[in-house]
C-alpha positions in Angstrom: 129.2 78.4 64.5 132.2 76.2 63.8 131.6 72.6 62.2 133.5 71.5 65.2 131.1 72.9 67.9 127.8 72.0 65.5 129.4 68.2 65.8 130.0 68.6 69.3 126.9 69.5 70.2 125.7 67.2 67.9 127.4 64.1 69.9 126.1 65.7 73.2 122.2 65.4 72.2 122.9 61.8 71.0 124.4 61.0 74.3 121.2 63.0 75.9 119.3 60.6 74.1 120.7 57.1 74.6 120.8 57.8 77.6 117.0 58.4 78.5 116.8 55.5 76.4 118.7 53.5 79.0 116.8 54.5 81.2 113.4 53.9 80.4 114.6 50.6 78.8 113.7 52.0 75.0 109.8 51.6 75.6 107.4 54.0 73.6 105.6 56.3 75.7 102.5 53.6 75.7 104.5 50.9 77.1 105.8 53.1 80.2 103.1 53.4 81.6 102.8 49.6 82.2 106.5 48.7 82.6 105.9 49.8 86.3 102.1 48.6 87.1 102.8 47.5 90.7 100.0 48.5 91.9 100.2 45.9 94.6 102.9 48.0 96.1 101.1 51.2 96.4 98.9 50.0 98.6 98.6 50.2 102.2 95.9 49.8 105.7 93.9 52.2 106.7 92.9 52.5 110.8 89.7 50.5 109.2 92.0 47.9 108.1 90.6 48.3 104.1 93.5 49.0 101.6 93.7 52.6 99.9 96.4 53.8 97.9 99.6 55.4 99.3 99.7 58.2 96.8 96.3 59.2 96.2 97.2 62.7 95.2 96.3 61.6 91.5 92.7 60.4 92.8 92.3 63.9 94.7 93.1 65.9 91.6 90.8 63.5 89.3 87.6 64.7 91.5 88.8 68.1 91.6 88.8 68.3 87.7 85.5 65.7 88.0 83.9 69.2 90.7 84.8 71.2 88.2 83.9 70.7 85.0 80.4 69.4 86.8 80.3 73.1 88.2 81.0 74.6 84.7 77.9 72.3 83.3 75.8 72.8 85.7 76.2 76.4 85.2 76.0 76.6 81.2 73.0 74.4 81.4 71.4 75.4 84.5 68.3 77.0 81.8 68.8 74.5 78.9 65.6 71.4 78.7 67.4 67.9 78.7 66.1 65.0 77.0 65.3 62.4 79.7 63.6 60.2 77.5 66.8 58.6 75.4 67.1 56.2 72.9 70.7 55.2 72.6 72.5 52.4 70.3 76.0 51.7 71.0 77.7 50.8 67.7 80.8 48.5 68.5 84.0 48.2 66.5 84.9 44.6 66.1 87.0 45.0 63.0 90.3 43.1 63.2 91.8 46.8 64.2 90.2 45.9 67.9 92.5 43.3 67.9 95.4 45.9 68.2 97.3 45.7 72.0 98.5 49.3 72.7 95.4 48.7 75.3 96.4 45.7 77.2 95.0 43.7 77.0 93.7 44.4 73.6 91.2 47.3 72.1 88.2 44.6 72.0 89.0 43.9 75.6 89.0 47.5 77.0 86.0 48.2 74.8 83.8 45.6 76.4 85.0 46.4 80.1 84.0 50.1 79.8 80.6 49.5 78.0 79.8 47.2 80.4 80.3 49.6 82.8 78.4 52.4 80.9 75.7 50.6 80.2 75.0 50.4 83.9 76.0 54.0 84.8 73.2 54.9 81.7 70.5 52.9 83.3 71.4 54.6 86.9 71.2 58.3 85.6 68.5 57.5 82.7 65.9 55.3 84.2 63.7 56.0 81.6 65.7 55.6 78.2 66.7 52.4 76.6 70.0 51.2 75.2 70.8 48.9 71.9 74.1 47.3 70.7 75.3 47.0 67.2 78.8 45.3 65.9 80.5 46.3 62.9 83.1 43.5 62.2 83.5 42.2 58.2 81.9 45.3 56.5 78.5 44.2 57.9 76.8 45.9 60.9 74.5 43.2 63.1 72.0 44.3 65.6 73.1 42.3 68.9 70.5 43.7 70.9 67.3 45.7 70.2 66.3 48.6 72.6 65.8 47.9 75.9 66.0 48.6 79.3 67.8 45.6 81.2 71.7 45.8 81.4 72.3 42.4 82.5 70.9 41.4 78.7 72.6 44.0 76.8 76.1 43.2 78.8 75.5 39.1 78.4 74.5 39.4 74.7 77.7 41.6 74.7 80.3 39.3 76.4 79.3 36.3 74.3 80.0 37.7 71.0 83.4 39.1 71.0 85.4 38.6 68.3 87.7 40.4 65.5 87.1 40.4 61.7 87.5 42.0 58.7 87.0 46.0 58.3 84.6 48.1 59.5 81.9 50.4 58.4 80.4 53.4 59.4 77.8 53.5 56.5 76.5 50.2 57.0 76.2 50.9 60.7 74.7 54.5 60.2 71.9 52.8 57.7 71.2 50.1 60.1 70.9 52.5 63.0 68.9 55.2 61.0 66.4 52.4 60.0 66.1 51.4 63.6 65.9 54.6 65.3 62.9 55.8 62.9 60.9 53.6 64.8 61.1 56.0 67.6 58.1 58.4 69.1 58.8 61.8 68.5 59.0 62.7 71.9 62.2 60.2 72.1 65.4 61.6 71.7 67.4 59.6 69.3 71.2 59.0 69.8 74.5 57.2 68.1 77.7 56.4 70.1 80.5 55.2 67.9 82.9 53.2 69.7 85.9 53.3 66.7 89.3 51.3 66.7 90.0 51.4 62.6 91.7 54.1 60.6 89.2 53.6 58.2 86.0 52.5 56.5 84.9 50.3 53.7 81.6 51.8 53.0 79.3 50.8 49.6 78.5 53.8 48.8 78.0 57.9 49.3 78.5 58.2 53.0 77.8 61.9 53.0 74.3 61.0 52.1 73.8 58.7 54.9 75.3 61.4 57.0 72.4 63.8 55.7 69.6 61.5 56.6 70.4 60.8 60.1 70.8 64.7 60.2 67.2 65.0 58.8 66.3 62.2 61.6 67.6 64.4 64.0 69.9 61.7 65.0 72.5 62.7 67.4 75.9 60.9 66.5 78.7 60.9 68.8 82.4 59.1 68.0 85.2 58.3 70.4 88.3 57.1 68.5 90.9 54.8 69.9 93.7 55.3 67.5 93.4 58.6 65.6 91.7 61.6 64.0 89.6 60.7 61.1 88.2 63.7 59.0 85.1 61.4 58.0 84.0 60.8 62.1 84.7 64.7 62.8 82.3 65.4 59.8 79.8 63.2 61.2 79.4 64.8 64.7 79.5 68.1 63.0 76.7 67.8 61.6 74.7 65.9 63.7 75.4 67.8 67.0 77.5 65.2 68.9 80.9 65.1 70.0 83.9 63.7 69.2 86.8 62.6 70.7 90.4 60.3 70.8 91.0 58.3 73.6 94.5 58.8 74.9 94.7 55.3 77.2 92.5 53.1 79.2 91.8 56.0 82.0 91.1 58.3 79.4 88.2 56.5 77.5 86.9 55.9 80.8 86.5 59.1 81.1 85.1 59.9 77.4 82.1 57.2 77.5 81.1 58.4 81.0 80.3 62.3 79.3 77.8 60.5 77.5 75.6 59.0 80.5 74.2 62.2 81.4 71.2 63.5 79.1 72.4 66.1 76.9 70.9 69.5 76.0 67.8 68.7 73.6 67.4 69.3 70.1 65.0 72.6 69.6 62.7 70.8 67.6 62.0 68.7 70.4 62.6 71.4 73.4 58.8 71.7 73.0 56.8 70.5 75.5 54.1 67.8 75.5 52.6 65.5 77.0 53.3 62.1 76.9 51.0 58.9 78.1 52.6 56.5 80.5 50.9 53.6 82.7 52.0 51.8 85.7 51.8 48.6 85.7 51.2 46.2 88.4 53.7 42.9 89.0 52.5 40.0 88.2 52.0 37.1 91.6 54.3 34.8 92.1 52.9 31.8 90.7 50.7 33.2 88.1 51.2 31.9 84.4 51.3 34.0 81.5 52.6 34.6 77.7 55.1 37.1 77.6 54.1 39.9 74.7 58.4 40.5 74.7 59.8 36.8 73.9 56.4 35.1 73.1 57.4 32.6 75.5 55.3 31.9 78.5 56.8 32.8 81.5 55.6 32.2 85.1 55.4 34.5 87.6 57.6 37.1 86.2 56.7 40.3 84.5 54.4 42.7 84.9 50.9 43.6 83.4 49.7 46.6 81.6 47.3 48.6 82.9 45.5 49.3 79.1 45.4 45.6 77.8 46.5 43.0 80.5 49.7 42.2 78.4 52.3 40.8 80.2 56.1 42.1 79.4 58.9 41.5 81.2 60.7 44.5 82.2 60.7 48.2 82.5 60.9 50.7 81.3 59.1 49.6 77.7 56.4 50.0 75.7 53.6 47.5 75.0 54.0 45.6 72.4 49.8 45.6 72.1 48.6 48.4 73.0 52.0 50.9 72.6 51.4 52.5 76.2 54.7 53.8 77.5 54.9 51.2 81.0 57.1 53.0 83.6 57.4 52.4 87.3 57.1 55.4 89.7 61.0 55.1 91.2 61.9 55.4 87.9 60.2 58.5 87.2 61.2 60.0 90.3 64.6 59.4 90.0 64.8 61.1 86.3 64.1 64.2 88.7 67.2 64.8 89.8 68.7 65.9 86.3 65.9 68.8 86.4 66.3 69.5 89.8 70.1 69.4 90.5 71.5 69.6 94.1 74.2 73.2 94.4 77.3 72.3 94.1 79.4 72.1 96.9 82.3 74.5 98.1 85.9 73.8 98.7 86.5 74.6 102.4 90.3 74.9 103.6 91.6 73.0 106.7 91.8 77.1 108.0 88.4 77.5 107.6 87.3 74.7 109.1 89.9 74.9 112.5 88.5 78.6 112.6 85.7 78.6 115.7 83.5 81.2 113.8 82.9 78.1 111.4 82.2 75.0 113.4 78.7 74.7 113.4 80.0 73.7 109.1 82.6 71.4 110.0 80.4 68.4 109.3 79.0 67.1 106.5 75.0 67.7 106.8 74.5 64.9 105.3 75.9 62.0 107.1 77.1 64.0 109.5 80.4 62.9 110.2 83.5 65.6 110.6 85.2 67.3 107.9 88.3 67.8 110.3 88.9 64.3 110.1 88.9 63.6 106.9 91.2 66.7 106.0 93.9 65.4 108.7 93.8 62.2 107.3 94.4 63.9 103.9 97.4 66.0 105.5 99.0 63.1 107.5 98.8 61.4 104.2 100.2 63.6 102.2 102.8 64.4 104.7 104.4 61.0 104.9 104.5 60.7 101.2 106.8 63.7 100.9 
């Protein structure tokens, strides 16, 4: 090829390039995807009069991927003894790398909004397991919260310390967490999720030691980065039997944190069976006054007693803090249930099948009911006027 062509060609891709530049006003591939948030005008009524999005093509192909990787689960584990008992800390990032705003509003920000919303999506599918926090801001790790089984305290105690400092740690966290979850019964299955915004970590000393003890604890340690690879947190979940992963954006971590709300397979040490002692307790009356085993405080009229030793604590799950019965309610057992005893999953039924007569006693939903042939012209009309 000619030095005259090479050039040419040459002057073509540049002109290529500024002009998608022009275009997309020379933001980074980060910063498109909020240039055009309007969300406000890709929304319209439905016949109900509640707003839905007029695109929701996105939304359908999110639950389809949502069906089936829940399908591909269900089948790989449908033999495999889960650990419904959990005992999970959360081990926050507050290092002044949270401060970073490729997340809008910042890291810290999107961190709190999807732990808060974990936290509550753990409690729904885990009645029985308990949940701590701990921040790493400084070099230090704090315990914010110890185990327990209230979300409203974990996400208040949460909110109200927010705040960016210093580096971070995974050592420090790892030790603090480690001395923490020995605490645990064996029959509790004992778990780690890193939430990690730095590039690196300021540890004191021999972090592949630390590593090795929570291995030897059978600690399960789980990472998901916000801003890249780091050999160190791949290590980690290697050898501990978690996962880990890198957040892309908001909708992505979203999507990472909420893989962790159902109970994983269990360890084979403790895929054993036994059996484990639990009371019932009764709640306390309305005006009756008490001393609260949890806060020392006394407390009146909330709580509820231990069938063993009369303590009073004030929620549950827990254990007593006396006697060391685990104190469940009976909901809360019966709704751990449904992880061992998992509906089928559902198959994907075509507008054809459904119009065809041989199939009409399926086109509704046994459940509630109402038509599937409505909802699928819906869909079409939608999907329709959009193109």
């Amino acid at each position: 090829m000619k030095n005259s062509e090479r050039s040419r060609l040459n002057g073509e891709a540049e002109e290529e390039d500024d002009e998608e530049e022009n275009l997309n006003g020379g933001l980074e591939a980060w910063e498109r995807s909020y240039a055009d948030d309007r969300s406000w005008e890709a929304l319209q009524e439905d016949e109900s009069g509640f707003l839905q999005p007029i695109d929701s093509s996105a939304i359908y192909h999110a639950q389809y991927r949502r069906r089936l990787r829940g399908r591909s689960l269900t089948a790989a584990t449908a033999r495999i003894q889960k650990g419904l008992i959990r005992y999970l800390y959360i081990v926050i990032d507050l290092s002044r790398a949270a401060a970073e705003m490729d997340l809008r509003p910042s890291r810290m920000a999107v961190v709190a909004k999807q732990v808060e919303a974990f936290v509550r999506e753990f409690f729904d599918q885990n009645p029985l397991s308990q949940i701590g926090l701990v921040t790493v801001k400084d070099g230090v790790a704090n315990c914010l919260t110890d185990l327990g089984g209230s979300p409203e305290f974990h996400i208040k105690a949460l909110m109200g310390k927010l705040g960016c400092s210093g580096d971070s740690s995974i050592q420090n966290a790892l030790d603090l967490v480690h001395r923490l979850l020995n605490q645990i019964p064996s029959y509790g299955h004992r778990e780690v999720l890193i939430l990690y915004s730095a590039l690196s970590t300021c540890d004191p000393g021999d972090i592949m030691e630390t590593i090795q003890k929570c291995k030897e604890s059978k600690i399960r340690c789980s990472v998901i980065g916000l801003s890249a690879e780091m050999f160190i947190c791949k290590h980690l979940c290697q050898e501990t039997g978690g996962t880990y992963s890198v957040a892309l954006d908001e909708s992505h971590f979203k999507e990472l944190i909420l893989e962790h709300a159902p109970p994983p397979p269990a360890i084979a040490e403790f895929a054993i069976a036994s059996l484990i002692k639990m009371g019932f307790p009764q709640r306390a009356g309305e005006g009756s006054i008490s001393i609260c085993s949890c806060h020392k405080e006394v407390k009146v009229g909330v709580g509820y007693t231990c069938p063993r030793c009369k303590a009073r604590v004030c929620e549950l799950p827990t254990e007593c803090r006396i006697c060391g019965l685990q104190l469940v309610s009976s909901p809360h057992l019966a709704r751990s249930y449904h992880h061992l005893f998992p509906i089928a999953p559902f198959n994907e039924a075509t507008p054809s099948r459904l119009n065809d007569l041989r199939n009409i006693s399926r086109s509704t939903c046994f459940g509630c009911q109402q038509s599937l042939l409505a909802s699928v012209s819906t869909t079409t009309k939608v999907v329709q006027g959009k193109s």
